[in-house]
PADODO-679080 format. One line per 2 residues: number of its first residue (from 1); their letters; for each residue x negated, y negated, z of N, C-alpha, C. Coordinates in pm, whole numbers. Atoms other than C-alpha are relative to their C-alpha. Example, Ala and Ser with C-alpha at 12.3 -4.5 7.8 and 13.67 -1.06 7.14 Angstrom:
2
1 = AS = -89/119/0/-1230/450/780/-90/-120/0 ~ 82/119/-6/-1367/106/714/77/-109/73
***
This chain:
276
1 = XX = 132/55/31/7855/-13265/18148/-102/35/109 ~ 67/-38/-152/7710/-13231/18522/-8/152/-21
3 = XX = 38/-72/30/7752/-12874/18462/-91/82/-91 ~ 57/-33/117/7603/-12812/18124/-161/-63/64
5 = XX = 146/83/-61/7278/-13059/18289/-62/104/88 ~ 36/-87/-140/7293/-12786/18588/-86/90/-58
7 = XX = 82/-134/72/7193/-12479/18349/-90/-38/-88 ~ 118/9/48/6976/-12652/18161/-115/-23/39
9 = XX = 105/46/-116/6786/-12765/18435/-37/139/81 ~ 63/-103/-15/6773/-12384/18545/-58/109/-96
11 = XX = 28/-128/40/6715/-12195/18268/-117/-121/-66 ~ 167/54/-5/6426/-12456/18210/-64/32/120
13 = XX = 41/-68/-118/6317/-12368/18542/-60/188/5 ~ 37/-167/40/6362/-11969/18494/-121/12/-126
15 = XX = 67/5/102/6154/-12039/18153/-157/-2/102 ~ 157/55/-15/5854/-12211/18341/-46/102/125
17 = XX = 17/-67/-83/5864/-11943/18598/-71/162/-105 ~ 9/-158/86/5874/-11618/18300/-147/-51/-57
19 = XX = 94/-21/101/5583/-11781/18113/-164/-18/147 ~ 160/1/-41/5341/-11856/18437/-14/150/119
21 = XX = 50/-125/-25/5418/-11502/18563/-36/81/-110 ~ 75/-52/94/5328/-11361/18214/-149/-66/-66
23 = XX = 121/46/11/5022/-11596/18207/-93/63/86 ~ 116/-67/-108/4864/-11439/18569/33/121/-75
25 = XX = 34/-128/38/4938/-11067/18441/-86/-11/-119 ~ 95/-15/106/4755/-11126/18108/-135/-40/59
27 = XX = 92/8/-37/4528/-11313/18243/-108/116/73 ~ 53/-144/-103/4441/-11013/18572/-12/85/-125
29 = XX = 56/-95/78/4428/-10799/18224/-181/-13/-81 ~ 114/70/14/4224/-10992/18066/-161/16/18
31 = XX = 88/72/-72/4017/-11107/18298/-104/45/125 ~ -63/-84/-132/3999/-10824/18562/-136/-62/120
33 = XX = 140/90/-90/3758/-10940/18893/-73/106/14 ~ 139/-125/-12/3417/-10788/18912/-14/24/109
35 = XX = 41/-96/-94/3364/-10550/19139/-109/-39/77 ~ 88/-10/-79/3094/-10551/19410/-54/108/9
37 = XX = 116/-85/-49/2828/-10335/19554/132/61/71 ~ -106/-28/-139/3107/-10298/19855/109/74/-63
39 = XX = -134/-50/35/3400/-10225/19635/-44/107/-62 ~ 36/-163/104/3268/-9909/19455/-52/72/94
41 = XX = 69/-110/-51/3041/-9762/19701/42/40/155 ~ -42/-7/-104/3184/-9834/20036/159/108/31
43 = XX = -47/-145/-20/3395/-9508/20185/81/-28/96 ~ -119/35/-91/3712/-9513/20380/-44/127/107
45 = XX = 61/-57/-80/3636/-9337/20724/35/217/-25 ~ 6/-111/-33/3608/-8961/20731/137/108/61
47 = XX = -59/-63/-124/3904/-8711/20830/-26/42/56 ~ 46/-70/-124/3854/-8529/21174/115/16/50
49 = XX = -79/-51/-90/4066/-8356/21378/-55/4/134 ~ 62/40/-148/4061/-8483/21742/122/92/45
51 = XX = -88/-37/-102/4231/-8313/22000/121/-94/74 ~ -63/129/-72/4412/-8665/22105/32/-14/-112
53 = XX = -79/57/70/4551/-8720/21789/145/15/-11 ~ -161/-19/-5/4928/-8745/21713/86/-7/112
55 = XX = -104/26/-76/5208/-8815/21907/-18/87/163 ~ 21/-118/-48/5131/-8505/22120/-139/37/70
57 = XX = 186/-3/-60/4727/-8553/22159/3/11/123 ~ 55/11/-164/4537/-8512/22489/-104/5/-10
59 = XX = 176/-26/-54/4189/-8554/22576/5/119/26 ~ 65/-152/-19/3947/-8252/22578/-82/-44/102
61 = XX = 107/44/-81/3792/-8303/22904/-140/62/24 ~ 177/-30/17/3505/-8119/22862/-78/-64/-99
63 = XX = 51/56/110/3451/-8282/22530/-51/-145/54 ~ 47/163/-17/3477/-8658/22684/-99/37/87
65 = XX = 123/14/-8/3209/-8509/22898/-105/-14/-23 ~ 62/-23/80/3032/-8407/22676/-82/-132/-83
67 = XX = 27/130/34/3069/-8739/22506/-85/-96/60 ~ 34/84/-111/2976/-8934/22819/-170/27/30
69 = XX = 141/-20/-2/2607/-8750/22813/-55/-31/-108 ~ 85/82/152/2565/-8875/22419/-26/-159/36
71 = XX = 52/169/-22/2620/-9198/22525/-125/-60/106 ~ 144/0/-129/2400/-9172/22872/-183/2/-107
73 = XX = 163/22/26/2127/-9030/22660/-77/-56/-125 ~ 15/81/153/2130/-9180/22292/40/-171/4
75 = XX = -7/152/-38/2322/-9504/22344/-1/-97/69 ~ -14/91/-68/2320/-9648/22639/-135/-106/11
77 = XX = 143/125/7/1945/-9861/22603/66/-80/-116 ~ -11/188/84/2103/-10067/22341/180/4/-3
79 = XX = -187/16/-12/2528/-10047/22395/7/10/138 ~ -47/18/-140/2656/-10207/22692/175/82/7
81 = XX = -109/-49/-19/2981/-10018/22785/79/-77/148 ~ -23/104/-143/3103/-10329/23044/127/22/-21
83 = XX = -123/-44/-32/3462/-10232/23041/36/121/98 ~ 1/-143/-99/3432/-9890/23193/-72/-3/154
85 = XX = 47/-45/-97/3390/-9861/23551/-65/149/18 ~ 37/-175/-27/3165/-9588/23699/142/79/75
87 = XX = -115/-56/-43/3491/-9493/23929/94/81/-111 ~ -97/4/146/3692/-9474/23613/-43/153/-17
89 = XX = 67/-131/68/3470/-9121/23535/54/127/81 ~ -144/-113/-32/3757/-8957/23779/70/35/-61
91 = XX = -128/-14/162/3956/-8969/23483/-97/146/-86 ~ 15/-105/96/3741/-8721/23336/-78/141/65
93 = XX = 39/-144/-46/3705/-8452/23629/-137/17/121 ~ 119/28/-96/3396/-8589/23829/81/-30/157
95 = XX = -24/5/-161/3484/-8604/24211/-97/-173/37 ~ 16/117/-70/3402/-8906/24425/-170/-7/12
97 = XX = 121/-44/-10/3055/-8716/24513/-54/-43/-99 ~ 106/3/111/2917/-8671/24173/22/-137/-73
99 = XX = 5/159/14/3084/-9048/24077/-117/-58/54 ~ 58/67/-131/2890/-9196/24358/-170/33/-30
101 = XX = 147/-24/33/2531/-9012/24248/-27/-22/-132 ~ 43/-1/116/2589/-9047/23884/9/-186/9
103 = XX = 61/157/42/2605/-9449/23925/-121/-2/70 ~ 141/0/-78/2329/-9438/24157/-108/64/-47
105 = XX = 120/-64/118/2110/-9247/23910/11/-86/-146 ~ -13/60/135/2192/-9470/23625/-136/-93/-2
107 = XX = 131/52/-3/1884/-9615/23478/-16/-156/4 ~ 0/159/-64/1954/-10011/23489/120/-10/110
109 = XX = -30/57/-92/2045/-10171/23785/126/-110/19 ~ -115/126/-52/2361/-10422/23916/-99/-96/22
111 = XX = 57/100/-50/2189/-10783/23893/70/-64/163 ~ 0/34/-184/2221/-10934/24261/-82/-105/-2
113 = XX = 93/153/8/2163/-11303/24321/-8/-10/153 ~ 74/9/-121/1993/-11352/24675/40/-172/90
115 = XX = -63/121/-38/2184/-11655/24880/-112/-91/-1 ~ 123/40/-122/1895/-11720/25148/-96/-44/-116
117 = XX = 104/26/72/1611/-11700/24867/58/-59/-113 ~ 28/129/75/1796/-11886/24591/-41/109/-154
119 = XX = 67/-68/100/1674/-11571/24331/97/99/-29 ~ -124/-101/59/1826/-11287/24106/-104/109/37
121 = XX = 80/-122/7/1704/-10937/24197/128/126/-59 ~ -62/-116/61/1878/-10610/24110/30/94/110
123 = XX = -40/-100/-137/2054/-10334/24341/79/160/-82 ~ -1/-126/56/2139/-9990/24309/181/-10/-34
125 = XX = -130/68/21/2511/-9965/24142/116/103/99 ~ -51/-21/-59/2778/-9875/24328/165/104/-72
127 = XX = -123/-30/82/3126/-9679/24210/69/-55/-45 ~ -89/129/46/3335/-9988/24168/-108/-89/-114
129 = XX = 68/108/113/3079/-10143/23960/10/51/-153 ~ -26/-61/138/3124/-10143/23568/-154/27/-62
131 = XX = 105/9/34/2864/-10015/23355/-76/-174/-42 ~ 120/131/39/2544/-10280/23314/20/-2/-146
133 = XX = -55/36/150/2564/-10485/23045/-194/5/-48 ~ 148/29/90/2241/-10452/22773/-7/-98/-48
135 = XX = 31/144/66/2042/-10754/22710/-78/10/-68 ~ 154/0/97/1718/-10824/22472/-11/-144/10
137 = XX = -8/117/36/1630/-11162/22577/-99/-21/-114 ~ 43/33/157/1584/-11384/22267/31/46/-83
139 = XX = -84/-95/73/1770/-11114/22099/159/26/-17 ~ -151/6/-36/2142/-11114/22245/-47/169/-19
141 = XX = -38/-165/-108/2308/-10775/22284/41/73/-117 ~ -81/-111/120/2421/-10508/22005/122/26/98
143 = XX = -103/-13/-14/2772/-10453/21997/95/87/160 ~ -54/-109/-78/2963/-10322/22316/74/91/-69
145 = XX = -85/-116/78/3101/-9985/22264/181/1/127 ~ -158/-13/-56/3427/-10044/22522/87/14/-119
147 = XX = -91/56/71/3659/-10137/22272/13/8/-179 ~ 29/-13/211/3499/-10016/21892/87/63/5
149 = XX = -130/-74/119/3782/-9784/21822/55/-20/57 ~ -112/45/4/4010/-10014/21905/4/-108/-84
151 = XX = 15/108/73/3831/-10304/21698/-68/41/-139 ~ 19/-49/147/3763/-10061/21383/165/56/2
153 = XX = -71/-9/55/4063/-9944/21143/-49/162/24 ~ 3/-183/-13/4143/-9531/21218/-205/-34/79
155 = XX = 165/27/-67/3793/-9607/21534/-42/141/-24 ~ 131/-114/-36/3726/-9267/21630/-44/86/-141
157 = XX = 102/-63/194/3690/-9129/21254/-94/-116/-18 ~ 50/101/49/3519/-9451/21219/-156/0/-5
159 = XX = 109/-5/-44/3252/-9396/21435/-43/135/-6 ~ 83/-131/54/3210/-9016/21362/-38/-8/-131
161 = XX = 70/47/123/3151/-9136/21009/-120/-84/-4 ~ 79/105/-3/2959/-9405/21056/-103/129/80
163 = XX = 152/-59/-95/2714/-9159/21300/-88/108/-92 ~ 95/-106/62/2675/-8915/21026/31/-30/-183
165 = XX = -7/41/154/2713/-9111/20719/-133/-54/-25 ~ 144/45/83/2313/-9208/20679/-33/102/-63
167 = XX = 109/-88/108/2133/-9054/20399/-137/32/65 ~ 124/-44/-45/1841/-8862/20405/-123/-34/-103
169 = XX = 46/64/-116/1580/-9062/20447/126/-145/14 ~ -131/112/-3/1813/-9350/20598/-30/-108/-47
171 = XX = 12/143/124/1703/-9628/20345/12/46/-166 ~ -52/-58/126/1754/-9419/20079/140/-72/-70
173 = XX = -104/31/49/2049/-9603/19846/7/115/-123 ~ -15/-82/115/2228/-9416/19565/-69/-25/-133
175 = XX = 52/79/110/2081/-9430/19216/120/-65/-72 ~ -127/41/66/2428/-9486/19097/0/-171/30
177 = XX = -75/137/-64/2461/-9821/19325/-131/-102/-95 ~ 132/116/18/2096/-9964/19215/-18/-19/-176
179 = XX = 30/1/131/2149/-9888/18845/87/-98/-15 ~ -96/109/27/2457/-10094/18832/-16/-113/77
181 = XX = 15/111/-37/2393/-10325/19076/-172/-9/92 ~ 144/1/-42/1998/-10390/19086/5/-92/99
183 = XX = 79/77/-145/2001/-10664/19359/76/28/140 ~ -78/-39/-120/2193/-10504/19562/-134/87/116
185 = XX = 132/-55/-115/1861/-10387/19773/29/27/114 ~ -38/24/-97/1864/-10322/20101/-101/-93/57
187 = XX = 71/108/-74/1734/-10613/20336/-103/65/83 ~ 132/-60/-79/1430/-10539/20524/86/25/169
189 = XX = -48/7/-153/1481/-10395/20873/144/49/-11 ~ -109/-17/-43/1826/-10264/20747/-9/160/-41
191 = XX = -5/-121/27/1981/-9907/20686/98/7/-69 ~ -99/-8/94/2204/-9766/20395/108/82/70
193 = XX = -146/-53/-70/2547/-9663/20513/122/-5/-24 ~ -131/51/40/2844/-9637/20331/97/-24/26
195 = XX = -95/-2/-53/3077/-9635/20564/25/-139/91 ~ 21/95/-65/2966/-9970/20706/21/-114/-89
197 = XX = -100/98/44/3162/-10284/20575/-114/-57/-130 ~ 98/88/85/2828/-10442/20364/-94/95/-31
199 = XX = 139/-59/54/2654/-10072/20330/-124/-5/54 ~ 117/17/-73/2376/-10178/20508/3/-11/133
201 = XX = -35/44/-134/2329/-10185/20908/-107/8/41 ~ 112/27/-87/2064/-10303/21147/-26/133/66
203 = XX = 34/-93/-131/2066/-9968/21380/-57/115/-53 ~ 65/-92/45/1871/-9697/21278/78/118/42
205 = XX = -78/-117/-9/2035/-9334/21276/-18/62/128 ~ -23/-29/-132/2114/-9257/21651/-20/141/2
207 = XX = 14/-139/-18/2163/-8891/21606/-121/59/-131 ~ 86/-48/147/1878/-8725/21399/-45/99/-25
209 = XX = 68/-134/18/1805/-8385/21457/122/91/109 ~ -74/-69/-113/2040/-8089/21625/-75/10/108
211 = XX = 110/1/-112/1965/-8001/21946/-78/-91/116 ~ 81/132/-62/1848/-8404/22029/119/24/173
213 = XX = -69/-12/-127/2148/-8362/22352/-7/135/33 ~ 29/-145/-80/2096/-8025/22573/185/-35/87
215 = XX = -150/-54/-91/2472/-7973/22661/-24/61/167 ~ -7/-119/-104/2535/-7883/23028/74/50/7
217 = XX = -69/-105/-11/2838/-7718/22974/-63/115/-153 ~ 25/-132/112/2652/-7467/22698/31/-19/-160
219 = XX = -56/17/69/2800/-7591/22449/-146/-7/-193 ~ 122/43/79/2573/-7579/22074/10/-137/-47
221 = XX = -4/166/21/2466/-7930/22024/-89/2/-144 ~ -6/67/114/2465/-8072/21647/45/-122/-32
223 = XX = -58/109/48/2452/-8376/21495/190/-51/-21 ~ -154/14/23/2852/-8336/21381/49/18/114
225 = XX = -31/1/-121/2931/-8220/21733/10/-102/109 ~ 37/164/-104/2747/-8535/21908/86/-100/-46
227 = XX = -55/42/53/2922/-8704/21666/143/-10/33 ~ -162/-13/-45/3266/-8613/21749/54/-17/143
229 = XX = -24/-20/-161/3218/-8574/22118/-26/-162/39 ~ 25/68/-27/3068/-8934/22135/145/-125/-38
231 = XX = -149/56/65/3382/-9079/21909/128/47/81 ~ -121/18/-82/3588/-8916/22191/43/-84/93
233 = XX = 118/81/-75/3397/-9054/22438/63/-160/18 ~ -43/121/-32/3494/-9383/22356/92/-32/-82
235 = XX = -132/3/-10/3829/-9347/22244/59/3/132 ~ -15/6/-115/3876/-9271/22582/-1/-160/95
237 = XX = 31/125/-66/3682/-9564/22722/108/-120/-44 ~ -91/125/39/3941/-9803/22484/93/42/61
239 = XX = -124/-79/-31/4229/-9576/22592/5/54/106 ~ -33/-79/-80/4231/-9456/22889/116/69/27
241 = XX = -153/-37/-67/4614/-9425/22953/67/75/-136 ~ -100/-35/99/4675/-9284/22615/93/131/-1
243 = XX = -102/-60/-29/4828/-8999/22725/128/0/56 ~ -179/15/-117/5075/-9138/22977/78/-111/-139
245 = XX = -48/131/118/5138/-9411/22634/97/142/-117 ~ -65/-100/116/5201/-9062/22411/136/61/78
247 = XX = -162/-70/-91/5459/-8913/22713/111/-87/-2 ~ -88/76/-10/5605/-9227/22774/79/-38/-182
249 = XX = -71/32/105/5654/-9280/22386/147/139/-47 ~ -54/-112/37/5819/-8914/22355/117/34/72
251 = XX = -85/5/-108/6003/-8986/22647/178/-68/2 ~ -43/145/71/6143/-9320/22498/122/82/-122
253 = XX = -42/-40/125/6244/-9125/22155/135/81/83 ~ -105/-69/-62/6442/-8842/22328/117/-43/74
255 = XX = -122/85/-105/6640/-9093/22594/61/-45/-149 ~ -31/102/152/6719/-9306/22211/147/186/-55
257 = XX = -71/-93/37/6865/-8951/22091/109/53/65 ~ -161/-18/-68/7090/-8852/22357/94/-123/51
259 = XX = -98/127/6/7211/-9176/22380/65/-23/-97 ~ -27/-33/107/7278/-9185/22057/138/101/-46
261 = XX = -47/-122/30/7443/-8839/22061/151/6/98 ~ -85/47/-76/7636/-8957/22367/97/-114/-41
263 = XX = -76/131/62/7768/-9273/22220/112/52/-107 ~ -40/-65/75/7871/-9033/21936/129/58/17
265 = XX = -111/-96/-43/8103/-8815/22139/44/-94/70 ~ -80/75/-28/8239/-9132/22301/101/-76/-62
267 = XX = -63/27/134/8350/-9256/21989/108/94/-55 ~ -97/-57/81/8508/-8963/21864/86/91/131
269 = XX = -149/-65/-130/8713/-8847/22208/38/-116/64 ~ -134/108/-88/8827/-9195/22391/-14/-72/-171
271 = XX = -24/105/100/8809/-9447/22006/56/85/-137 ~ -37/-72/168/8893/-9162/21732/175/-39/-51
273 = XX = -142/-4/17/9298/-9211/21785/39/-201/-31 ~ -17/152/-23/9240/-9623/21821/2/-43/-158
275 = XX = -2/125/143/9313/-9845/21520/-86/-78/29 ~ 93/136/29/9053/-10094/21446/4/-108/-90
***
């Protein structure tokens, strides 16, 4: 009796389980959820081929130079880069000398609070000091760039997309997006961008004409170029160590294999004759 109670009590169970997973699938047929502005038009980042990608990558150090003068002369008035020390720019081939004159030529200043007087003034920056952080009082700060392609999904395609994903003119939306979804407007003060989570973004198109950076290693400067060199740029700045992270991982794998391979031939010359 207890038994016969058992299965009826599960295959009532299994029942109320078959009919409310064939209720959500009809339903999701049904029913399907409407789409957004975001879900149709918004663009998964861009492929690119970096020199640092894959297991194997390495920084192009002329490139992160390269990089390091997009950011000097396009982003740095509104992206604070406060993670990166000026010292740190040994990492990419500068000597102590040209460290030492390139913070000391940087165009904002190390704040400096004054004991004796009680006041904040400003001082020239030093090698150990990290880049100045950008303010706008009453405004707060646009996004630091330390750490974006480590706090976007695939960063450095992220941000070479994002630099050369505005339309021409950059408020321009598709007709596709505005026919189907008329209030999808853009907000005043914003820019169309598909590669940007809501399509729209406050910053106006950073790179806008070839030619805007004068390379000093020679190099021809284009929008897609600035683009790529700036997305190294600060892959770098998140990563510094990623090379000694790609050796040490390759390092890791290989020890795993002859251990492995070793364990192998221990097994089959002292345990092959052993009963187990």
């Amino acid at each position: 009796m207890v038994r016969n109670l058992a299965m009826l009590v599960g295959a009532v169970f299994i029942a109320v389980l078959g009919w409310a997973f064939i209720g959500s699938v009809s339903g999701a047929i049904s029913d399907p959820v409407a789409k957004t502005a975001v879900d149709e038009f918004h663009l998964p980042p861009k492929e690119v081929a970096f020199s640092f990608s894959g297991p194997f990558g390495k920084y192009d150090q002329a490139q992160l130079q390269r990089g390091l003068q997009v950011y000097k002369e396009v982003c740095s008035n509104c992206h604070s880069l406060s993670h990166v020390a000026f010292r740190d720019l040994r990492d990419l081939g500068y000597d102590d000398g040209q460290v030492k004159k390139f913070a000391a030529d940087w165009g904002a200043k190390q704040p400096s609070f004054d004991d004796k007087a009680g006041t904040w003034g400003e001082r020239t920056n030093l090698p150990s000091d990290h880049f100045p952080k950008v303010y706008y009082p009453g405004q707060g700060s646009p996004p630091d760039l330390s750490l974006i392609t480590k706090a976007r999904h695939e960063g450095p395609e992220y941000v070479y997309s994002l630099l050369t994903g505005y339309p021409k003119p950059p408020t321009a939306q598709p007709a596709a997006l505005l026919a189907k979804f008329p209030d999808a407007k853009l907000p005043n003060g914003t820019f169309y961008n598909p590669y940007f989570a809501n399509l729209n973004i406050a910053m106006p198109p950073p790179l806008t004409a070839d030619g805007q950076v004068t390379y000093l290693d020679g190099t021809r400067s284009t929008v897609d170029q600035n683009a790529k060199d700036i997305a190294a740029f600060l892959t770098w700045a998140a990563e510094p160590k990623l090379e000694a992270r790609h050796t040490a991982g390759v390092v890791s794998v290989l020890f795993l294999l002859i251990f492995c391979f070793l364990a192998w031939g221990a097994y089959k010359n002292v345990w092959r004759d052993k009963e187990h």
